[in-house]
Every structure is written in structure tokens, then in C-alpha cells.
N, C-alpha and C positions, 0 to 999 in steps of 0.2 A: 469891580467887586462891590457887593451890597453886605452889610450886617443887619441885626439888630440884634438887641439885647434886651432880657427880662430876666428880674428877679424876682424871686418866690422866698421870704424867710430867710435862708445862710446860703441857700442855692440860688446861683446864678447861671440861666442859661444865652449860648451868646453863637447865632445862628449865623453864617457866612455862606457865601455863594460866590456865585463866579467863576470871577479868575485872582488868585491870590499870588501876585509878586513880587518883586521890587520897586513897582509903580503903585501899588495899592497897598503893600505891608505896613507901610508908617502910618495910615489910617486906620488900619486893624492893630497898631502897637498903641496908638492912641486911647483904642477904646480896651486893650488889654492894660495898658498903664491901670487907668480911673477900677479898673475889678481889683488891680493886685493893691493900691492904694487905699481903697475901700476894704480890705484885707478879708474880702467875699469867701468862706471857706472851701465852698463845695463849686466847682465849675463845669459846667457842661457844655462842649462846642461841640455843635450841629456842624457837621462837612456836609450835609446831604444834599447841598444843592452847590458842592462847589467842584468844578469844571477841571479847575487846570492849577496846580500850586508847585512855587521853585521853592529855592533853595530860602530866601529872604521870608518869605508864606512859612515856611515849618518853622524858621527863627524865631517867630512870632512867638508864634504856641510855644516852640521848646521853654521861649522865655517866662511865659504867661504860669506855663507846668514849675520850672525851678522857682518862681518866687512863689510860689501858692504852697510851695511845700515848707518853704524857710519859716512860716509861720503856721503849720498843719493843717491846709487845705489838700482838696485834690483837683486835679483835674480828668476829665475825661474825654473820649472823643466817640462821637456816635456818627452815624450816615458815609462814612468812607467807603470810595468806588470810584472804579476807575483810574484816573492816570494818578490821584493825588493816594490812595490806597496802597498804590504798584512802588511809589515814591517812597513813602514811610516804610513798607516792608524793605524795600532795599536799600533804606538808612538803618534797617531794625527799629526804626521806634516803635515798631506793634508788641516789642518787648517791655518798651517802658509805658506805653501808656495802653489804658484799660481801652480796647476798641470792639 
């Protein structure tokens, strides 16, 4: 799994690839920590280049989305496709989050 992260003003955008899952989640909760700490308002996570995500990979986000709200941010989710797409719809989170 590869990141990176840029912010622009109250937006933060925060770009993943790969493969996202219980071997790389804690390095992606890591850099989800320091945004939700930083109490970043507006977030935007790039899937476009990411390959392959379980169950620990959506944990991530789900967590990244509930604490961004505790203080009225959002999150959002852009470039979803393929197996990690197929994933969220048949958790329903294309219900909760803007994709």
C-alpha cells in the first residue's frame, strides 16, 4: 500500500493505492490519526489507484469518516472501482459516504 497526503486551506486530500489490509491498515490509521488530530475539516480520499481492500482497509476510513464528523467535517470518497467498489456497495457504505 502507498499514500500520500496534501492539504489545501481546511481541505485535505489523502491519495491510497494498492492493496489496503490488515497488513498495511495501521499505516494508513496512522496517517488517518494525524488528519483527525489536526481536526482537518473537509477530507478527501483518492481509491483510484487502490487494487484490493478488506475488511481492516474500510475500518480505517469508516473511522477517519466518524471522527471527522464528531467535530463537523466531512469525508468523502472519489476513484472507487473494482473489487474495493463491489466491497463498499455490499457493506452499503455507498449509502453513507458521498462516492
Amino acid at each position: 500500500m502507498r499514500f500520500s497526503r496534501r492539504d489545501h486551506a481546511n481541505e485535505t486530500t489523502l491519495e491510497v493505492g494498492g492493496t489496503l489490509n490488515d497488513v498495511t491498515a495501521p499505516d494508513l490509521r496512522s496517517a488517518t490519526d494525524q488528519i483527525i488530530d489536526e481536526q482537518r475539516m473537509h477530507v478527501t480520499v483518492d481509491l483510484s489507484r487502490l487494487d484490493v481492500i478488506d475488511n481492516a482497509g474500510v475500518h480505517a476510513i469508516v473511522r477517519l469518516y466518524k471522527h471527522a464528523r464528531c467535530y463537523g467535517g466531512t469525508v468523502r470518497l472519489v476513484g472507487l472501482t473494482g473489487q474495493p467498489l463491489a466491497l463498499f456497495k455490499s457493506l452499503r457504505l455507498d449509502r453513507v459516504f458521498p462516492i
